[in-house]
C-alpha positions as CSV (number, residue, x, y, z in Angstrom):
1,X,0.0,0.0,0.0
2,X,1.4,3.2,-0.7
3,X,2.4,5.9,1.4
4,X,-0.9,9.0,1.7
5,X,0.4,11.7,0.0
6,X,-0.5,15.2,1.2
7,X,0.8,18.6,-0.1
8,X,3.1,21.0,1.6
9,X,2.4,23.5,4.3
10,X,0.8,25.9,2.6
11,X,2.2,29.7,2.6
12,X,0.5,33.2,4.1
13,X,-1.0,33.6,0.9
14,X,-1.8,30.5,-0.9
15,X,-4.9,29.4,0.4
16,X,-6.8,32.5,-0.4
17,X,-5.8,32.0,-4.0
18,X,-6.9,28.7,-4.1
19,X,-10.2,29.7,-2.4
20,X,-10.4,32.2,-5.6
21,X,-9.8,29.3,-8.0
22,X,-12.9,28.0,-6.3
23,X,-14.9,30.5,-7.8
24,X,-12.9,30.1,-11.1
25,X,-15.0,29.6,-14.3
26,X,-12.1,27.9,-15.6
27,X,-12.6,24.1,-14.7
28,X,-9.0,23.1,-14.3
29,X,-8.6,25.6,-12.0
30,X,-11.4,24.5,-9.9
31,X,-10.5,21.1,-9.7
32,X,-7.1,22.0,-8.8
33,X,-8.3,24.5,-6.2
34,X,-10.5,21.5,-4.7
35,X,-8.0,18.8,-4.7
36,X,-5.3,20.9,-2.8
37,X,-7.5,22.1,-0.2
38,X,-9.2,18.9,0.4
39,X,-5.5,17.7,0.7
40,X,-4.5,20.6,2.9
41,X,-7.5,19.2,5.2
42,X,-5.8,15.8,5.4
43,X,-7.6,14.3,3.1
44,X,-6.0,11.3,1.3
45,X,-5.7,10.6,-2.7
46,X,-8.3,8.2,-2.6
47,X,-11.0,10.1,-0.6
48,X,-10.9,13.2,-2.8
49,X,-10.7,11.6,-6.0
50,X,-14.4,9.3,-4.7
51,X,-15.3,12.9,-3.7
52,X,-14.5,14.8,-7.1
53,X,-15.4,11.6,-9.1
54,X,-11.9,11.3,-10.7
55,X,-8.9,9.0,-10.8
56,X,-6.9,9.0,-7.9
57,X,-3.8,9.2,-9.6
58,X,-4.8,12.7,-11.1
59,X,-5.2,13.7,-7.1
60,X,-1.8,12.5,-6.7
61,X,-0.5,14.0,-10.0
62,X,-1.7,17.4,-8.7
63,X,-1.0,17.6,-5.4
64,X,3.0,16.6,-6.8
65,X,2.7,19.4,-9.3
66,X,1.9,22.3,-6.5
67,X,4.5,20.6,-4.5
68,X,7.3,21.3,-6.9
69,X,6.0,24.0,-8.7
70,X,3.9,26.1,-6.6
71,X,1.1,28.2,-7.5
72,X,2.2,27.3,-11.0
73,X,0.5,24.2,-11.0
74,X,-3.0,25.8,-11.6
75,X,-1.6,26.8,-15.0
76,X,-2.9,24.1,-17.7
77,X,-0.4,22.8,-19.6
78,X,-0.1,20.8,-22.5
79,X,-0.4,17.4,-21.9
80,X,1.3,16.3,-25.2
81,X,4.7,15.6,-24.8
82,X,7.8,17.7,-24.4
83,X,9.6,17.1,-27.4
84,X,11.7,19.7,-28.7
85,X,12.7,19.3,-33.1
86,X,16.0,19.3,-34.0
87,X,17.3,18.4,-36.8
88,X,19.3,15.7,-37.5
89,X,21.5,17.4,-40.3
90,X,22.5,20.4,-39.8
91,X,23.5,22.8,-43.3
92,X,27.0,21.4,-43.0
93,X,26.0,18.0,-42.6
94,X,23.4,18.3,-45.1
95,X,26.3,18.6,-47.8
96,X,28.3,15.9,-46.3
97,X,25.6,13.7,-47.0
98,X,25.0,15.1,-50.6
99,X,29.0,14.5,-51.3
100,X,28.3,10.9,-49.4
101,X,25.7,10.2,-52.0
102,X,27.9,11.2,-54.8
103,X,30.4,8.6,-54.3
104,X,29.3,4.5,-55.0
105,X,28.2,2.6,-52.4
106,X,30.6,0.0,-53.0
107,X,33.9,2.8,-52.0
108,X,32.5,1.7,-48.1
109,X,32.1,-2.0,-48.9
110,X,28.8,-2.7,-49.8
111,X,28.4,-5.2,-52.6
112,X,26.1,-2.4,-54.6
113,X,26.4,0.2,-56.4
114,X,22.7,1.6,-55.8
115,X,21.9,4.1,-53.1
116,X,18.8,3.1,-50.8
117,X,17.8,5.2,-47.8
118,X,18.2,2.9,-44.9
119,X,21.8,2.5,-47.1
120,X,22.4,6.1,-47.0
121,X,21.2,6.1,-43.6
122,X,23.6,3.3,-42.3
123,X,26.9,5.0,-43.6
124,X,25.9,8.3,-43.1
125,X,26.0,6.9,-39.0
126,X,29.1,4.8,-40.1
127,X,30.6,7.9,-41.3
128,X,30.1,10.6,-38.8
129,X,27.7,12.6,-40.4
130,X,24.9,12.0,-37.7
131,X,25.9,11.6,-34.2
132,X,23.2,9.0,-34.1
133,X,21.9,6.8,-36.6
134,X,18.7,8.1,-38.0
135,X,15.8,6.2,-40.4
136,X,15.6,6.5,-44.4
137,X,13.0,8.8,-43.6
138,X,15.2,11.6,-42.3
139,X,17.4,11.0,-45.0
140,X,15.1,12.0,-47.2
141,X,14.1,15.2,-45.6
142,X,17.5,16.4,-45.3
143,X,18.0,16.0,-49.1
144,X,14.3,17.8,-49.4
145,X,16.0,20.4,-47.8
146,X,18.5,20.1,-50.4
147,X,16.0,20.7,-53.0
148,X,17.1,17.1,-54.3
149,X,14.4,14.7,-54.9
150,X,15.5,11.1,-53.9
151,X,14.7,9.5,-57.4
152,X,17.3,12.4,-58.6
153,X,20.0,11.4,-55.6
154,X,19.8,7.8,-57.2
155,X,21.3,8.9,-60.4
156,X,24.5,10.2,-59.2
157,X,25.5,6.3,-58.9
158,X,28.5,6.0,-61.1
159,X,29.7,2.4,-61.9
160,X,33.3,0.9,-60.8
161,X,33.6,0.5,-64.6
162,X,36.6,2.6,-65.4
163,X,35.1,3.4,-69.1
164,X,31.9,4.2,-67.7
165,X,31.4,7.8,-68.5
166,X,32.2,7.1,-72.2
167,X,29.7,4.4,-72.4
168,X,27.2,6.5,-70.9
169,X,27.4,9.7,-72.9
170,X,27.6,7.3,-76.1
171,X,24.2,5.7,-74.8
172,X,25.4,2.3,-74.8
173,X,24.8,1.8,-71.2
């Protein structure tokens, strides 16, 4: 069984602002306002949520958010999650990839000599380029930033054929 969980002693002026939030016409406020008083009475998680008709958990998840936060806990806040976008190629390492994908596959050892994402993907990680490795996916974005389209990056291939070019600009290829 766990421990009851009750918040902090409340300071000279906190309970008269949560006695305004019980006149709040915002809900979340309200329920807020309710849960930490009914803790600040000594009321356990349990007995408020059965008297607010919610989850218990949400009791404890508020009274925890006043007692690190404060009066900052009666702020909603998103509930999505904290994610923060970053880019996994920066401008310089967007161009280390394009000169990756202008050199054959089979320069890093790989018995082919077309590009795939998850290929470009692997050696891009292999060669430093991301300090992770990353999916096919981001790849491609980076070389959207680029303003290449990947069915254009797959042409830069060149074959280990040392007469290559020639047969290629004659059309024999």
């Amino acid at each position: 069984m766990r421990k009851p969980l009750y918040i902090r002693p409340l300071t000279a002026d906190e309970p008269q602002t949560l006695q305004a939030g019980l006149r709040s016409s915002n809900a979340f406020l309200l329920r807020r306002g309710q849960i930490l008083l009914a803790s600040a009475r000594g009321q356990t998680a349990r007995v408020i949520a059965e008297g607010l008709g919610c989850d218990d958990q949400t009791v404890r998840n508020a009274i925890q958010a006043f007692n690190t936060q404060g009066l900052a806990a009666l702020t909603p806040r998103s509930s999505a999650p904290q994610r923060t976008p970053h880019a996994a190629f920066d401008p310089t390492r967007r161009e280390q990839l394009r000169a990756l994908l202008h050199q054959s596959p089979r320069l890093f050892g790989k018995p082919t000599s077309l590009w795939t994402l998850p290929l470009a993907a692997e050696l891009a990680a292999a060669a430093g380029i991301t300090p992770r490795p990353v999916s096919g996916e981001t790849i491609r974005r980076a070389l959207a930033r680029l303003g290449v389209r990947w069915k254009r990056a797959k042409h830069w291939i060149t074959s280990p054929d040392p007469a290559y070019t020639r047969k290629k600009n004659s059309g024999t290829v």
